[in-house]
Structures are given as C-alpha cells and as structure tokens.
TILUM-7832 format. One line per field, with one value per residue: x, z, y of N, C-alpha, C, O, CB in turn. Coordinates in Angstrom, 1 decimal, decimal comma. Glycine has a CB too. Layout:
N
nx	c(X	...)
nz	c(Z	...)
ny	c(Y	...)
cax	c(X	...)
caz	c(Z	...)
cay	c(Y	...)
cx	c(X	...)
cz	c(Z	...)
cy	c(Y	...)
ox	c(X	...)
oz	c(Z	...)
oy	c(Y	...)
cbx	c(X	...)
cbz	c(Z	...)
cby	c(Y	...)
END
This chain:
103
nx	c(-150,3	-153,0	-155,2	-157,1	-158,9	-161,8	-164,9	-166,5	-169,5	-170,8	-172,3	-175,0	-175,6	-178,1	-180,7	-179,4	-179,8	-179,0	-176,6	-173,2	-171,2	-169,3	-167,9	-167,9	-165,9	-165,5	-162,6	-162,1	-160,4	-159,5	-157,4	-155,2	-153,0	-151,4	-152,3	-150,3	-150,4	-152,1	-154,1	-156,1	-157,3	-158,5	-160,4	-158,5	-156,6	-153,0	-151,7	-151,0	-151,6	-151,5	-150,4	-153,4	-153,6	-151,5	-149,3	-150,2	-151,1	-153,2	-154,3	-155,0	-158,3	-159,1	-160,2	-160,6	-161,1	-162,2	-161,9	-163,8	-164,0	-167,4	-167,1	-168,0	-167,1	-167,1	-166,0	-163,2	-159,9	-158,3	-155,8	-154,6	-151,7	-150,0	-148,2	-146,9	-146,1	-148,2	-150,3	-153,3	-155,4	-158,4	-161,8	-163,6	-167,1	-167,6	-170,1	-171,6	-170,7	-170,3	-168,6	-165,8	-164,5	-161,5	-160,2)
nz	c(28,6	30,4	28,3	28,6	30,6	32,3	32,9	34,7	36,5	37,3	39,5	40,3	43,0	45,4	45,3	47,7	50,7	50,6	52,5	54,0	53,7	53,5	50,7	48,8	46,8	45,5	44,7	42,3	41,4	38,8	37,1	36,8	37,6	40,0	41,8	42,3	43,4	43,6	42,9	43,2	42,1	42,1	39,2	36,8	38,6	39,6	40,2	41,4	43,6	47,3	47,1	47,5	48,5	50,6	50,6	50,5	48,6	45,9	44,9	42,1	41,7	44,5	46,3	47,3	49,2	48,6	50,0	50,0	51,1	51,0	49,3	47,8	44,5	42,0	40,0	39,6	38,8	38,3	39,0	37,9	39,3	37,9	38,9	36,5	35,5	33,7	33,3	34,6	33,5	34,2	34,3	36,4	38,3	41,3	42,7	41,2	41,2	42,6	42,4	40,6	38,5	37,5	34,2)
ny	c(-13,3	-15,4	-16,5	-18,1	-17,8	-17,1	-15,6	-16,7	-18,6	-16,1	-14,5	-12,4	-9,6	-9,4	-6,4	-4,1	-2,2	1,4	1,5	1,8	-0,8	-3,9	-5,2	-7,9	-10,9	-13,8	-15,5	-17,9	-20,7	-22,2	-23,0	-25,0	-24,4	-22,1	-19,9	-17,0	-14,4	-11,6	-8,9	-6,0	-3,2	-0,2	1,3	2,9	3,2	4,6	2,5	-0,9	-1,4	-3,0	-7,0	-8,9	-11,4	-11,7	-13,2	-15,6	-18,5	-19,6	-22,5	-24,5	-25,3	-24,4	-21,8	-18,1	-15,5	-12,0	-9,2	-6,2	-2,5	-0,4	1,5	3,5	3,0	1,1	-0,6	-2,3	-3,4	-6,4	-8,5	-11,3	-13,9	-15,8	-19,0	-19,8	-17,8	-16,1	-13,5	-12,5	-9,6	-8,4	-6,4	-5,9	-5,3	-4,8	-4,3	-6,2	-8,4	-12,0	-13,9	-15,0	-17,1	-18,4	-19,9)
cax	c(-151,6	-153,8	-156,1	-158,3	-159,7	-163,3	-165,7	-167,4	-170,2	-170,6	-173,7	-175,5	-176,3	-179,6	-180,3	-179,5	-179,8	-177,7	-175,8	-171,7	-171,2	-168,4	-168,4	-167,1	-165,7	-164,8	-161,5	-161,8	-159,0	-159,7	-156,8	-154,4	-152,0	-151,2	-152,8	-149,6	-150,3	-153,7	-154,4	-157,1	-157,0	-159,7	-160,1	-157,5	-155,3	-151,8	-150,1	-151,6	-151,4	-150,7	-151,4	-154,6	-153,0	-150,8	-148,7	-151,1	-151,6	-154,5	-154,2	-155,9	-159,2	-159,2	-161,0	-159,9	-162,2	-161,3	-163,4	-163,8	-165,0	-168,1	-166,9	-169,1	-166,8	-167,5	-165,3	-161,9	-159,2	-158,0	-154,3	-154,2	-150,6	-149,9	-147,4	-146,1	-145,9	-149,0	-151,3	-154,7	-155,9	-159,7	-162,2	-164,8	-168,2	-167,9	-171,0	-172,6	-170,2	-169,7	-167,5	-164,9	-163,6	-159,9	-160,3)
caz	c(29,4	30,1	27,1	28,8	32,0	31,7	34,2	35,2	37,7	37,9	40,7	41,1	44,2	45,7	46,0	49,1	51,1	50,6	53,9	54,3	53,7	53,2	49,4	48,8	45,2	45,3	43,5	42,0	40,4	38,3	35,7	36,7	37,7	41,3	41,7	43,5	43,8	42,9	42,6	43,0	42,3	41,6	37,8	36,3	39,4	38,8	40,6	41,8	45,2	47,7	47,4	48,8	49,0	51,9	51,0	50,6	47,4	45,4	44,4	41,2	42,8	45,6	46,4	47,8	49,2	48,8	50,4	49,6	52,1	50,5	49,2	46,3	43,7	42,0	39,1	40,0	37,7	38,9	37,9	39,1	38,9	38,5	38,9	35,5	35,1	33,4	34,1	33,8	33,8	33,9	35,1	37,5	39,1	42,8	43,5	41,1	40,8	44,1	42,2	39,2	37,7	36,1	33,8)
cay	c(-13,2	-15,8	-16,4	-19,2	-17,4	-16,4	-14,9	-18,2	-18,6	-15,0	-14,5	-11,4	-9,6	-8,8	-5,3	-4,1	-0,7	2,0	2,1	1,3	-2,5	-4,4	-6,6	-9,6	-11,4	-15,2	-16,1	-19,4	-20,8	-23,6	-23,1	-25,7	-23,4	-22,0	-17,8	-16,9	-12,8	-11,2	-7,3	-5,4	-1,8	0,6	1,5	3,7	3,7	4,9	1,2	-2,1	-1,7	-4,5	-8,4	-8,9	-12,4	-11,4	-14,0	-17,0	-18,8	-19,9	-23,5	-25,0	-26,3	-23,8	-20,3	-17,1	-14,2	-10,9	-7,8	-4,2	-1,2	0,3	2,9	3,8	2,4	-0,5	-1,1	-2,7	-4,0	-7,3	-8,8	-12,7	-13,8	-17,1	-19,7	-20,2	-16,5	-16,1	-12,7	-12,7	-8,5	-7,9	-5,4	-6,6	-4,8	-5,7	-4,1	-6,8	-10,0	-12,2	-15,1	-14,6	-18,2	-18,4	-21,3)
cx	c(-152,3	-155,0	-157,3	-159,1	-160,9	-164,0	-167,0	-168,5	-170,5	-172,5	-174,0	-176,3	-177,8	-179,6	-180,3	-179,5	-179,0	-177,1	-174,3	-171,9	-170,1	-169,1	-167,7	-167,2	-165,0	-164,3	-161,9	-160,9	-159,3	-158,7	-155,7	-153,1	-151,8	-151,3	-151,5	-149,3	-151,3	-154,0	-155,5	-157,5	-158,5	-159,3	-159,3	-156,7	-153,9	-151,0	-151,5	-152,0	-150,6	-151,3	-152,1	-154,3	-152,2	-150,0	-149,0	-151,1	-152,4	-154,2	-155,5	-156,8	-160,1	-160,3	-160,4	-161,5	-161,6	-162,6	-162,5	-165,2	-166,0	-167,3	-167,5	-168,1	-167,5	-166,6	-164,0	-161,6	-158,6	-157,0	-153,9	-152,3	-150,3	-148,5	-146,2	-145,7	-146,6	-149,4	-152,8	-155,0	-157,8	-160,4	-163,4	-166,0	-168,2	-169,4	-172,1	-172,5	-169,8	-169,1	-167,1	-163,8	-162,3	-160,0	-158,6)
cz	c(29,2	29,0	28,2	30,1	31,2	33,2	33,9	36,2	38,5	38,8	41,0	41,9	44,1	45,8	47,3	49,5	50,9	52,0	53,5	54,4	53,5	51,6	49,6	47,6	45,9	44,8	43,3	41,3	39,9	37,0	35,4	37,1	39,1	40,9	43,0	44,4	43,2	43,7	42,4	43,5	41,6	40,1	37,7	38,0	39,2	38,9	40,9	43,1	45,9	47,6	48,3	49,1	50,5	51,7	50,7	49,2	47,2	44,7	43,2	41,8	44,3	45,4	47,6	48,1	49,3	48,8	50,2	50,3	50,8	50,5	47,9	45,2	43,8	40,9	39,8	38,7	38,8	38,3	39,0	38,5	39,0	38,2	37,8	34,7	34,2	34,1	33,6	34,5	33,2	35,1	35,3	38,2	40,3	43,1	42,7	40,6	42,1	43,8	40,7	39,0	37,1	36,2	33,1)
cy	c(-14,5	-15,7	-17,4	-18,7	-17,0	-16,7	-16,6	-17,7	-17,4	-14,8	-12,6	-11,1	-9,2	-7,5	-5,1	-2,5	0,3	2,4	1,0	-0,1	-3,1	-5,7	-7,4	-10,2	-12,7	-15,2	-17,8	-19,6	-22,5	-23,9	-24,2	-24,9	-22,5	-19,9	-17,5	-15,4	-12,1	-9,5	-6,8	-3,8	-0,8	1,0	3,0	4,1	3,4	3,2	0,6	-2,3	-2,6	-5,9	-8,7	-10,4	-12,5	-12,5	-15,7	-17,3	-19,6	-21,1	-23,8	-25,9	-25,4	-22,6	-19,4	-16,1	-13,6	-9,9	-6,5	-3,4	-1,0	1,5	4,1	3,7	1,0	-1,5	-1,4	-3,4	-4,9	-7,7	-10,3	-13,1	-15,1	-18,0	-20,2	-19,0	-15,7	-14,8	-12,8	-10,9	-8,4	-7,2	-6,1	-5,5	-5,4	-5,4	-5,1	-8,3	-10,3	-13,5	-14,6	-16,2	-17,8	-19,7	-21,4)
ox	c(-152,5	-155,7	-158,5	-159,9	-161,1	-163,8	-167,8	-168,5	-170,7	-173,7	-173,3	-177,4	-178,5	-178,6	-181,0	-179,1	-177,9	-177,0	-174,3	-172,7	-169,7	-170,0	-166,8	-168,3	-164,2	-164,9	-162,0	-160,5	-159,2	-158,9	-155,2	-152,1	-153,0	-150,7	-151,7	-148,6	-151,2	-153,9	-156,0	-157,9	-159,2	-158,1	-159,5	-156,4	-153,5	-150,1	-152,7	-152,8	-149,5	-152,4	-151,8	-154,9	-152,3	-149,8	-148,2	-151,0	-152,5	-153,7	-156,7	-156,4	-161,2	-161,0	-159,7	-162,6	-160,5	-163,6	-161,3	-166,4	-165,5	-166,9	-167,2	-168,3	-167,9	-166,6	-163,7	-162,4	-158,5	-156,9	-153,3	-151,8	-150,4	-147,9	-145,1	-145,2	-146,0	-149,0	-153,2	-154,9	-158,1	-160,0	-164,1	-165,4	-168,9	-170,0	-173,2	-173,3	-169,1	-169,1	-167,9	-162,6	-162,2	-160,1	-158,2)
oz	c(28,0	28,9	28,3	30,6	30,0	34,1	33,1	36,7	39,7	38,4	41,7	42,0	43,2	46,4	48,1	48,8	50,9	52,4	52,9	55,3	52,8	51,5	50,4	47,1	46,8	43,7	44,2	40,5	40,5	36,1	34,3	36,5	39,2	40,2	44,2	45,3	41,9	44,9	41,3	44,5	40,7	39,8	38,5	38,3	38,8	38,1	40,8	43,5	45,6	47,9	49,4	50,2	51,3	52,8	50,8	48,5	48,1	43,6	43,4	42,3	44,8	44,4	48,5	47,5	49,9	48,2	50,2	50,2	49,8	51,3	47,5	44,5	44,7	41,0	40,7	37,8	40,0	37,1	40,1	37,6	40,1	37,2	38,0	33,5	33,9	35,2	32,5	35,7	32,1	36,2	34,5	38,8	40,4	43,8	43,1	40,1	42,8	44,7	39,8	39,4	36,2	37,2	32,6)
oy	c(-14,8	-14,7	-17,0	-19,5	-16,8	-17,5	-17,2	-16,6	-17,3	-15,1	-11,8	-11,6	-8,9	-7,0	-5,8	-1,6	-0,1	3,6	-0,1	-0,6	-2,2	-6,5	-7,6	-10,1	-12,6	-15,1	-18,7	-18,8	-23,5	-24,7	-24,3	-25,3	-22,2	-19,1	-17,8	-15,1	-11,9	-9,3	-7,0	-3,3	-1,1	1,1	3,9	5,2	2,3	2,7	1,1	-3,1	-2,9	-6,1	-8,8	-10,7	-13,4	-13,1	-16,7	-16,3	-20,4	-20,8	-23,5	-26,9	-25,6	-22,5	-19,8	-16,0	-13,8	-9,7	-6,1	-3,5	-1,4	2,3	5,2	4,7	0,2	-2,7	-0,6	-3,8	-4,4	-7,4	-10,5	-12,5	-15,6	-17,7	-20,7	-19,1	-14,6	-14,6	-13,0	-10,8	-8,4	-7,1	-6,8	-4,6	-6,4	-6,3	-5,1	-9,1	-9,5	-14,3	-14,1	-16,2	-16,9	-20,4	-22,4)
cbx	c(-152,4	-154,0	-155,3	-157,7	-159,0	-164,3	-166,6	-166,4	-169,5	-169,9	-173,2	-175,6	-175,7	-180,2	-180,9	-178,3	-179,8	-177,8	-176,8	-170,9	-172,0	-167,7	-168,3	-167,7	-164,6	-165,0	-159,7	-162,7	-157,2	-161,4	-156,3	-154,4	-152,4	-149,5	-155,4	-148,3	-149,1	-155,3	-153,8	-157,7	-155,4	-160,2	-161,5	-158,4	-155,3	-150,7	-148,3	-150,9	-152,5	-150,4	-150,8	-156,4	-152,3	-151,7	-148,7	-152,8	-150,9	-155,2	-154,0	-155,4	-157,7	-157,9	-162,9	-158,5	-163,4	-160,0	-164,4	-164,1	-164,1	-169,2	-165,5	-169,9	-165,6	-169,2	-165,3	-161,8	-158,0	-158,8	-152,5	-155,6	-149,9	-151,1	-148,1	-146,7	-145,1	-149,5	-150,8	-156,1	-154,8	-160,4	-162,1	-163,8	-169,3	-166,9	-171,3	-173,3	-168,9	-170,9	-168,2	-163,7	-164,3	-157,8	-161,8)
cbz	c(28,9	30,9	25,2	29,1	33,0	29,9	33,7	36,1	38,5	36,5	42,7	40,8	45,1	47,0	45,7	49,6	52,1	49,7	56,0	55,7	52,9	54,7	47,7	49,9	43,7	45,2	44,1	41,3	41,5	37,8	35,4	35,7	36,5	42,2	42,5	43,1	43,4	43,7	41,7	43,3	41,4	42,6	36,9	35,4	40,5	39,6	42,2	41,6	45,7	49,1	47,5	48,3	48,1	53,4	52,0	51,3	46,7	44,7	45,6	40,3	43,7	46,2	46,9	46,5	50,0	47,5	52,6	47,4	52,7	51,1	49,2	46,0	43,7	41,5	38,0	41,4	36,6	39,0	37,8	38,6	39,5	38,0	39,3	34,8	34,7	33,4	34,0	34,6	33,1	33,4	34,5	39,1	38,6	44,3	43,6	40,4	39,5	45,4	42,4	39,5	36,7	36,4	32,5)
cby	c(-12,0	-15,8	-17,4	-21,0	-15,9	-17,4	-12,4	-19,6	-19,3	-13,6	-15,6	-10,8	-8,8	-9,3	-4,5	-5,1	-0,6	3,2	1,7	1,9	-3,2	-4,9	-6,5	-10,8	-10,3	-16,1	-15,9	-20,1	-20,6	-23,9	-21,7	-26,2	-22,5	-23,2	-17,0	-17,5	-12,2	-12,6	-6,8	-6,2	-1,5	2,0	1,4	5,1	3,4	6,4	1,4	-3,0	-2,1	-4,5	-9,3	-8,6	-12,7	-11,3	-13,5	-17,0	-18,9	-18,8	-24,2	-25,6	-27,4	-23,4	-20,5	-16,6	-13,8	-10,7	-7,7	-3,8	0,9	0,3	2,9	5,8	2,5	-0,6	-0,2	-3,5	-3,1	-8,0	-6,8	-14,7	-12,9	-17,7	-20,3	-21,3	-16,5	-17,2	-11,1	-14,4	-7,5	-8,9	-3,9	-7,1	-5,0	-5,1	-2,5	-6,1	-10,3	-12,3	-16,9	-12,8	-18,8	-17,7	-21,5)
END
C-alpha cells in the first residue's frame, strides 16, 4: 500500500440545500506514479464496483473528477491503483471533501 498518499488540499463545501445534487471529488495525483484504476464504493460494500476510470488514466501531475448521485450517503472507500502496483485504500466524506491529493 502506498504509505506517502495523504489527503492534501482537502476543501470544504458550502452548505447547501437539501434537494438531489450531484457531488463531485477531484483526484489529484501528484505521486509520480500513473492512477491507472480508481474505486469508489460506498462504505462497507461487499466489492468495488466498476472503474470510475472507464479506462482512462491519471497521470502524475494530472486530475480526475469523479461524481456521485445525491444519494444521502456520504462516506465512500476509495482504492487508487497505480502503475507500479501500489494501492492506496481510504475513506472519504463526499458530502464534505471536493479534492483528495495522492502524494
């Protein structure tokens, strides 16, 4: 597992109304290292789902957005995957982080 990631630049939101919204988390990838498959699953779910990458990868340097329906969750586990085979697993607040650094 990545040891050197850490929640960088984390920004929180404004409050905002309670009606259906779509969130949004910035990937940054600043680790040297190419994010080549990134997961984001609601906490305690049984699997990972699918790469919200679709395929794309996250170059050292770059940024990635990744959205989530309102759905009154807020906790997600996150699993970046990266190039040298490296995982980085941590649990995220969408409803109150709108960028997550891997250093």
């Amino acid at each position: 597992m990545r040891n050197s990631f850490a929640l960088a630049a984390v920004s929180l939101m404004l409050a905002v109304p309670a009606i259906a919204q779509e969130r949004s988390v910035e990937i940054v990838n600043q680790s040297g290292f190419t994010i080549t498959n990134f997961y984001a699953s609601t906490l305690g779910a049984a699997d990972w789902q699918e790469d919200v990458l679709a395929g794309q990868a996250v170059g050292s340097g770059q940024t990635a957005m990744v959205n989530f329906a309102d759905t009154g969750e807020c906790t997600y586990s996150f699993r970046a995957v990266f190039d040298d085979g490296d995982e980085a697993i941590q649990d995220i607040d969408v409803c109150s982080v709108t960028s997550v650094t891997y250093n």
